[in-house]
C-alpha positions in Angstrom: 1.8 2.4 -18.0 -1.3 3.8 -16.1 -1.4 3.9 -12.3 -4.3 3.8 -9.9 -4.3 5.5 -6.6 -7.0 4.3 -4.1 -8.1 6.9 -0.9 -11.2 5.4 0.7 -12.2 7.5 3.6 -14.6 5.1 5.1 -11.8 3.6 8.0 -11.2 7.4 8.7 -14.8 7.3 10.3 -14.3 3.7 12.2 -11.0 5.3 13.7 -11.6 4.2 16.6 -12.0 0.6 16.0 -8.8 0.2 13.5 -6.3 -1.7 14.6 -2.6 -2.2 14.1 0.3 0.0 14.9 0.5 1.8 11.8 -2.7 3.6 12.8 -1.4 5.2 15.7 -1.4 8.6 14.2 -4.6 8.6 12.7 -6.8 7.3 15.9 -5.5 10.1 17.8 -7.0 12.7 15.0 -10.1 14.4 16.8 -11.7 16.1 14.2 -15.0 14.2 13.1 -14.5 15.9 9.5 -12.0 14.2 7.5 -8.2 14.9 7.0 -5.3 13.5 6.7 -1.8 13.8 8.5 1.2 15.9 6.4 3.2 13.4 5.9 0.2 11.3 3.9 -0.1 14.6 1.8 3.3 14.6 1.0 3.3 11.3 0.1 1.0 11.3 -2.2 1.5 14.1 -4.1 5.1 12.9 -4.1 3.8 9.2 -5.7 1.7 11.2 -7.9 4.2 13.3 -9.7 7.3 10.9 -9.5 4.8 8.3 -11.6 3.7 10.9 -14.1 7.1 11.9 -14.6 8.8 8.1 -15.1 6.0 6.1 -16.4 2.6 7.5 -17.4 -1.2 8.5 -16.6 -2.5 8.3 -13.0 -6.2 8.1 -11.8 -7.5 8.0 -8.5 -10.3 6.4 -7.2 -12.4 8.2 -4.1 -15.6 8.7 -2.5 -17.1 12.3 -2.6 -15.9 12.6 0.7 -12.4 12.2 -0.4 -12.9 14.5 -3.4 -14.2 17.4 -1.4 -10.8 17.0 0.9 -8.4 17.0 -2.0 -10.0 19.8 -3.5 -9.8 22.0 -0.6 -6.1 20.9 0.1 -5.1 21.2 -4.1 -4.2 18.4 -5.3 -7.1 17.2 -7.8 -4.5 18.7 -10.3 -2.4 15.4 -9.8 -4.6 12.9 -11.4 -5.3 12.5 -15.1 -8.7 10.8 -13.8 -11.1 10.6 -11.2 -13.6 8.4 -10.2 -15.8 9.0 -7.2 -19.0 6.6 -8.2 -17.5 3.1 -7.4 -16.2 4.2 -3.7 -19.4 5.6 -2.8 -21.6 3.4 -3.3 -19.5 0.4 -2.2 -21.3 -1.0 0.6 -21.3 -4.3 3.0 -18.0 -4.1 4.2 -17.0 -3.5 7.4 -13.9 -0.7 6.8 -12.5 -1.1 10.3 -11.9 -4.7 9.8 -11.2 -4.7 6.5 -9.5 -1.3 5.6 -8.2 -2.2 2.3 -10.8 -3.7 0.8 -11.7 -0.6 -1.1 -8.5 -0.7 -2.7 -8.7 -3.7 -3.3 -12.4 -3.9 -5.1 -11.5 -1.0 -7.1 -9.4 -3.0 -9.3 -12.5 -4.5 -10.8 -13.3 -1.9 -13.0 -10.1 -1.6 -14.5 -9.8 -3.4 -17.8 -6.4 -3.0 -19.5 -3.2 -3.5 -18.2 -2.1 -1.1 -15.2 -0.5 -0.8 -11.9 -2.2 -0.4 -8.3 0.1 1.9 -6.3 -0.2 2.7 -2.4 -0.1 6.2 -2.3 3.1 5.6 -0.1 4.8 3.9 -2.6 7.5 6.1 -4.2 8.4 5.1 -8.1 12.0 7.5 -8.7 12.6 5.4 -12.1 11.0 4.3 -15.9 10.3 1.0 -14.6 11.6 -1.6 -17.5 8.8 -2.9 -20.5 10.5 -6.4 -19.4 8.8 -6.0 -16.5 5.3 -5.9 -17.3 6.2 -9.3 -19.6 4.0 -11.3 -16.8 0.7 -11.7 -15.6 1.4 -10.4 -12.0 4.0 -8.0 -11.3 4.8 -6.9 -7.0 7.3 -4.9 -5.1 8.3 -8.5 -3.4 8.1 -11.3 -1.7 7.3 -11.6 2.1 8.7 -14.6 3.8 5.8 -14.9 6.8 6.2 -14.9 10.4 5.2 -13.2 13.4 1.3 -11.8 14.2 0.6 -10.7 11.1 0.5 -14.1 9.6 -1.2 -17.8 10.5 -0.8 -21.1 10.7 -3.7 -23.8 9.5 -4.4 -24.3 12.8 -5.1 -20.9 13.6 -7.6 -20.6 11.1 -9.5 -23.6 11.8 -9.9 -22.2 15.4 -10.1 -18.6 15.0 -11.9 -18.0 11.9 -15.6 -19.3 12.4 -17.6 -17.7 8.7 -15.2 -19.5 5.8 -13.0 -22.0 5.7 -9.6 -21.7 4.7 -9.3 -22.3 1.2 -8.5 -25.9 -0.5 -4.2 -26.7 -0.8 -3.6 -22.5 1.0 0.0 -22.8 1.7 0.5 -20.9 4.5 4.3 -21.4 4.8 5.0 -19.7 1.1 6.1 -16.5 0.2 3.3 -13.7 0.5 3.6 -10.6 -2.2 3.8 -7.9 -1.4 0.6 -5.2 -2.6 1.6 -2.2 -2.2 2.6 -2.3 -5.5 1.0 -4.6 -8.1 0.8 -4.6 -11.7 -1.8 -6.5 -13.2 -1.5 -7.6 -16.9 -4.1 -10.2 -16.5 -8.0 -9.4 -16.2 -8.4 -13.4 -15.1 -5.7 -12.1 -12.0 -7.8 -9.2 -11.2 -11.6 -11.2 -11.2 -9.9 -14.1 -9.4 -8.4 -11.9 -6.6 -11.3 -9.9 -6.0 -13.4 -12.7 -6.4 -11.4 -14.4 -3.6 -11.2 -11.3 -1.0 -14.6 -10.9 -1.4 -15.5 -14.2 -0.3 -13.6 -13.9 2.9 -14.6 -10.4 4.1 -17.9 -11.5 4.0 -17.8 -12.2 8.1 -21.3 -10.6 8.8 -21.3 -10.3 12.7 -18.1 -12.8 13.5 -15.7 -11.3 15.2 -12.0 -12.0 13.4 -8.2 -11.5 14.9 -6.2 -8.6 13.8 -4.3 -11.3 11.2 -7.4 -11.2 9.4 -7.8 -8.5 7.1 -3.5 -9.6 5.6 -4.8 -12.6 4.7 -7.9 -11.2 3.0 -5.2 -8.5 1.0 -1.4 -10.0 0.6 -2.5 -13.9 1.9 -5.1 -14.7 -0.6 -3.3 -13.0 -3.6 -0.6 -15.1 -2.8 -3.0 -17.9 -2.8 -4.8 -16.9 -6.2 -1.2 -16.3 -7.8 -0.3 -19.9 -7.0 -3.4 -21.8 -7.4 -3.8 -20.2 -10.9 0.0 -20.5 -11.6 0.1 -16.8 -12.9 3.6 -16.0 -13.5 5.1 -13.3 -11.1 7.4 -10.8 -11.8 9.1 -8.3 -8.9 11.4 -5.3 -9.0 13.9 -6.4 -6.4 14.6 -10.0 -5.6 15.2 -8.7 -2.2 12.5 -10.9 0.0 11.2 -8.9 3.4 11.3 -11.4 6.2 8.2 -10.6 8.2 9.1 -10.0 12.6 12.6 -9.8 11.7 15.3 -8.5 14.2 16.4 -6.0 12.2 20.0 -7.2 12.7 23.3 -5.0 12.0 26.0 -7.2 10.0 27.8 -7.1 13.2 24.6 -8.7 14.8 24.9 -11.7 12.2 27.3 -13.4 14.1 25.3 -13.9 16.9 21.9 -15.3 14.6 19.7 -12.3 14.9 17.5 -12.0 11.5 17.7 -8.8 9.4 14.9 -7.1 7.5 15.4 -8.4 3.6 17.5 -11.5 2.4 18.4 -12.6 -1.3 17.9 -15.8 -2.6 20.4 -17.9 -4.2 19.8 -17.2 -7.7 18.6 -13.2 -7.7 19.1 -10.9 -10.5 21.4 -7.8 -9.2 20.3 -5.6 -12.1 16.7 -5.4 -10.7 18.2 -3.1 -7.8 19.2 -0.3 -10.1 15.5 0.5 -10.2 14.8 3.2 -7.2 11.5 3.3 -4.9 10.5 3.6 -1.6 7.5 2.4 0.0 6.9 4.6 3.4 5.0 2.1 5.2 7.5 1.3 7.7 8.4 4.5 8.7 4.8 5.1 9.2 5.2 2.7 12.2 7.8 4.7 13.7 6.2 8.2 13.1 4.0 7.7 16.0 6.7 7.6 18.8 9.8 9.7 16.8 8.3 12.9 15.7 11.4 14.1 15.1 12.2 11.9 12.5 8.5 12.5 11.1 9.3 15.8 10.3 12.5 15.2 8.8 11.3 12.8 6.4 8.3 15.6 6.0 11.1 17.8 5.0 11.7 15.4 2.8 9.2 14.8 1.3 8.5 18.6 0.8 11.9 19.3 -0.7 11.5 16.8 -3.4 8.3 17.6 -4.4 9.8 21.5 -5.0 12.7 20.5 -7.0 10.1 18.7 -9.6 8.2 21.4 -9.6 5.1 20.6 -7.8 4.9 23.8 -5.5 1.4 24.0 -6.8 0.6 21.5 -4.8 2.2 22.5 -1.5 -0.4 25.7 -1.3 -2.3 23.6 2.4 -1.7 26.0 4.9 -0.7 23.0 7.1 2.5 22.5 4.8 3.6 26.2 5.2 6.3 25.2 7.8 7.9 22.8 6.0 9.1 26.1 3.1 11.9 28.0 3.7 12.6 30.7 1.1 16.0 30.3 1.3 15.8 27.0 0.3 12.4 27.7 -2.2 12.4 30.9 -2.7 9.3 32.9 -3.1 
């Protein structure tokens, strides 16, 4: 199955207006040219070669900003294609407010069946033909709570361009995008269709909530108003402002991070990924455990032989010939 990965530099350059803590790292970058941390290298190179080696052809989509940067750090070599024309002349978007909406337009030009991967999404397995049986296929489920998600109310009072849409549910499950399979064009125009009404805010200023409605929210929405049928690779469902509760912690109420429903399939966990996103949060104030999971990152890349792509002089540290030889 073909992959896309999607770098649009464009939120690099509105730095200082992105929000979230997830961004921490980034902001604090002072270079005006653009460049990325190590550990979002490493990641996606590591993306890269893990999906090449378990399920088939990757292209990225970039700007000619982005291209210049992977050249110069090798690793065009990654990607079976490239495509630099739709990113750079993407326009009207505000990419502070709305950071993944380059992704998420990209998907438009794709027109046979294939998966959108975050470049931090980490693919160790063939995933199953089963799988891509459906018209939607995500990581999982989100049950939503905390900041990051809204009631109707909210909305109605803090959204002032577009109403929310007819029958949105705002208490159901939200997917999941930082993996997606699409085997459905309809999915794709309907999606894009919908986020591209809603990111069209103009000069209204919109809460941080925003732009997760406009990516997770309204696919959620899209899946359920057009009743496409939904496949995931774990059952596991992420509960959203959890406690991140120990079992010993149970006792006393506290929430943990992922729950099952009643009826899950077990078999669906033998399937082995790893989506970095939230250690990315944590990065920022544990650099220790940044560079461990650098090391990581690094060492696994090696051992499928991608040292090729570990030639950035800012990834020399991270080899120790020892371990890598020469």
């Amino acid at each position: 199955m073909k992959a896309i990965h999607v770098n649009w530099t464009a939120p690099f350059f509105e730095k200082h207006r992105l929000r979230g803590h997830g961004f921490s790292i980034t902001k604090n970058i002072k270079a005006d040219t653009y460049q990325l941390p190590n550990y979002q290298i490493l990641y996606t190179i590591l993306s890269a070669i893990r999906w090449k080696l378990h399920n088939g052809p990757i292209k990225l989509y970039t700007d000619s900003i982005g291209l210049s940067y992977y050249k110069q750090i090798g690793i065009c070599d990654l990607y079976d294609e490239i495509d630099t024309e739709f990113l750079d002349n993407l326009q009207n978007v505000d990419p502070a407010y709305y950071w993944t909406s380059g992704k998420i337009q990209a998907l438009q030009n794709e027109k046979e069946p294939f998966v959108f991967l975050d470049q931090d999404f980490i693919v160790r397995d063939t995933i199953p033909e089963s799988f891509y049986k459906t018209d939607i296929g995500i990581g999982h489920w989100e049950i939503p709570r905390g900041n990051y998600y809204f009631t109707k109310k909210q909305w109605e009072s803090e959204i002032k361009h577009v109403e929310i849409p007819e029958n949105y549910n705002c208490n159901a499950y939200s997917p999941n995008t930082s993996f997606v399979y699409f085997g459905s064009n309809s999915a794709v125009e309907e999606y894009v269709k919908a986020h591209t009404k809603l990111i069209n805010s103009g000069s209204n200023e919109v809460p941080e909530w925003f732009w997760l409605a406009t990516d997770q929210g309204i696919l959620g929405h899209v899946i359920r108003k057009h009743k496409y049928c939904t496949n995931t690779l774990t059952d596991r469902i992420f509960l959203a402002d959890s406690d991140y509760a120990k079992p010993e912690d149970k006792m006393f109420g506290y929430s943990a991070q992922w729950y099952y429903p009643l009826d899950f399939d077990p078999g669906k966990d033998q399937l082995k990924w790893e989506h970095v996103w939230l250690a990315k949060v944590v990065f920022a104030n544990e650099p220790e455990f940044m560079e461990r999971e650098c090391q990581r990152y690094y060492d696994e890349i090696w051992s499928l032989g991608g040292h090729m792509n570990l030639y950035y002089f800012n990834l020399n540290k991270y080899w120790n010939k020892d371990k890598h030889g020469y």
